[in-house]
C-alpha positions in Angstrom: 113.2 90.6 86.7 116.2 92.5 87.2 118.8 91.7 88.9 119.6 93.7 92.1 122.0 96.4 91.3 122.7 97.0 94.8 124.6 93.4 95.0 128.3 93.3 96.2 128.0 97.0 96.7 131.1 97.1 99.3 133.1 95.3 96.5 135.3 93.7 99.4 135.8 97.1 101.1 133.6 97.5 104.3 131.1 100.3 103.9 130.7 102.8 106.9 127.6 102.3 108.7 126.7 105.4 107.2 127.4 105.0 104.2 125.6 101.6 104.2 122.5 103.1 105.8 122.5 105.4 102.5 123.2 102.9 100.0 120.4 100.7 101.7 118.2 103.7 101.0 119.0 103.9 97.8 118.1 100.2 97.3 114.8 100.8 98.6 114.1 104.0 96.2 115.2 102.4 93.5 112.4 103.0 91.3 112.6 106.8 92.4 115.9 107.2 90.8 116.1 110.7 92.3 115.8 109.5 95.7 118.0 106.7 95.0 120.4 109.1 93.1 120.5 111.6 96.4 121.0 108.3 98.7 124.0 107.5 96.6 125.5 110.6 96.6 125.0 111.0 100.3 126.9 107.6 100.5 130.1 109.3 99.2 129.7 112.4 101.2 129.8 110.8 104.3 132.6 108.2 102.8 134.6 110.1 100.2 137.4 107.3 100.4 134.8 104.3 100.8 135.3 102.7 97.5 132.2 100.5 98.0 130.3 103.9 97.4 131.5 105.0 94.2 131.2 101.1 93.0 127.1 101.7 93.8 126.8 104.8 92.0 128.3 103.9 89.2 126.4 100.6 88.8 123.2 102.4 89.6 123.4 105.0 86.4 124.4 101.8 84.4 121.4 100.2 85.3 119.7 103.7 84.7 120.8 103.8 81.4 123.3 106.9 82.1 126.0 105.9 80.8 127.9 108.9 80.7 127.4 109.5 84.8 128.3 105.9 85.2 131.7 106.8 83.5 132.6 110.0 84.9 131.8 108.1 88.1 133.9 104.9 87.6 136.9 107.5 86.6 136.4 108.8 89.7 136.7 106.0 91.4 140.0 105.1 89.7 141.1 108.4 91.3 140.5 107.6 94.7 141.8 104.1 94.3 144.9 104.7 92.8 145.4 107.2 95.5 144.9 104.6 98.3 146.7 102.1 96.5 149.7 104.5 95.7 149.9 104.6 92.1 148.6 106.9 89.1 145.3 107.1 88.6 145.6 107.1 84.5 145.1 103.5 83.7 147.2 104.1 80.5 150.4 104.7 82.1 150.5 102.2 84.8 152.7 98.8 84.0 152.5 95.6 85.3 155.3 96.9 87.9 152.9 100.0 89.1 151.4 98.2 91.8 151.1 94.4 93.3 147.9 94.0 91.3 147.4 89.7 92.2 146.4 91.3 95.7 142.6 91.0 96.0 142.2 92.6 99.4 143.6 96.2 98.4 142.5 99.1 96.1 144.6 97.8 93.4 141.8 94.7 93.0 139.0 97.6 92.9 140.9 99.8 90.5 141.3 96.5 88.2 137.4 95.5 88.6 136.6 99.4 87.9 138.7 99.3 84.8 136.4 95.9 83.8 133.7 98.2 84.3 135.0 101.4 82.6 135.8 99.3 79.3 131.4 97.5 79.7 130.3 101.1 79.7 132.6 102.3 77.1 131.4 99.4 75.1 127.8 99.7 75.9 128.1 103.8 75.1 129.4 102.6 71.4 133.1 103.0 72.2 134.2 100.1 70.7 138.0 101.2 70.1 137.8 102.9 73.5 136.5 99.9 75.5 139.2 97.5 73.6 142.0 99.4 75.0 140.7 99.5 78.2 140.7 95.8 78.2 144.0 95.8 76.6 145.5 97.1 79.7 143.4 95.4 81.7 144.9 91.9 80.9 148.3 93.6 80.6 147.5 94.4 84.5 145.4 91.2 85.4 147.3 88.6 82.4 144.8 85.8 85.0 142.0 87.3 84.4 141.4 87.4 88.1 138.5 90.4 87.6 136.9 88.4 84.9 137.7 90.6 82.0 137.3 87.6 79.4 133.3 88.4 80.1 133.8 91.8 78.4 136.4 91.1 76.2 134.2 87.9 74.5 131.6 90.5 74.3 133.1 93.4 73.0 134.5 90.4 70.1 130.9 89.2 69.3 129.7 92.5 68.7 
């Protein structure tokens, strides 16, 4: 059985009850990945800045197999991220300095978990080179590991 792609959805950030009520619809439909896929999308129309949102959606095409929407999705939410965290968005010019990135309650701990996704879908899409320099600035960001990067990392080097 799978496991529940919905899980950890608010990724520490509070959904709207909105925005909740639309991602719990989309948990239900899952199988009508249409339905689910509207539900989703309707999650970040009524929460563009709800980072919890764009975490869902870009999980969900992951599961779904669509890797390309689960990476146009998880760039996006880089985007909004950065912008509530104060920083560029383009993961390949930020520096250790860019932002206080140990803090696990702001956007900064997203952007560092979305960049831990970015370089799994790159890697799953084939992007081998591509996914190894996202991890590469991933542990330049987060030298702790405190997203768990090592997981994709020991992947990516098995492969």
């Amino acid at each position: 059985m799978q496991s529940d792609p919905f899980a950890g959805a608010s990724c520490g950030f509070t959904l709207t009850p909105e925005a909740a009520v639309h991602v719990e619809l989309a948990a239900l439909a899952y199988h009508d990945t249409a339905a689910a896929e509207k539900s989703l999308l309707e999650a970040i129309a009524a929460a563009p800045k709800c980072l919890g949102t764009y975490f869902s959606l870009y999980k969900f095409y992951f599961y779904k197999r669509r890797l390309a929407d689960a990476e146009r999705v998880a760039l996006r939410a880089l985007e909004v991220a950065a912008a509530q965290a104060g920083f560029d968005h383009n993961w390949t010019r930020l520096s250790p300095s860019s932002a206080a990135w140990s803090n696990v309650e702001g956007p900064q701990h997203f952007y560092l978990f979305t960049l831990k996704a970015l370089a799994f879908i790159r890697l799953r899409s084939g992007q081998t080179g591509s996914a190894l320099m996202v991890l590469a600035k991933l542990f330049e960001l987060d030298p702790d590991d405190g997203v768990g990067g090592s997981v994709i990392r020991d992947l990516a080097e098995s492969m």
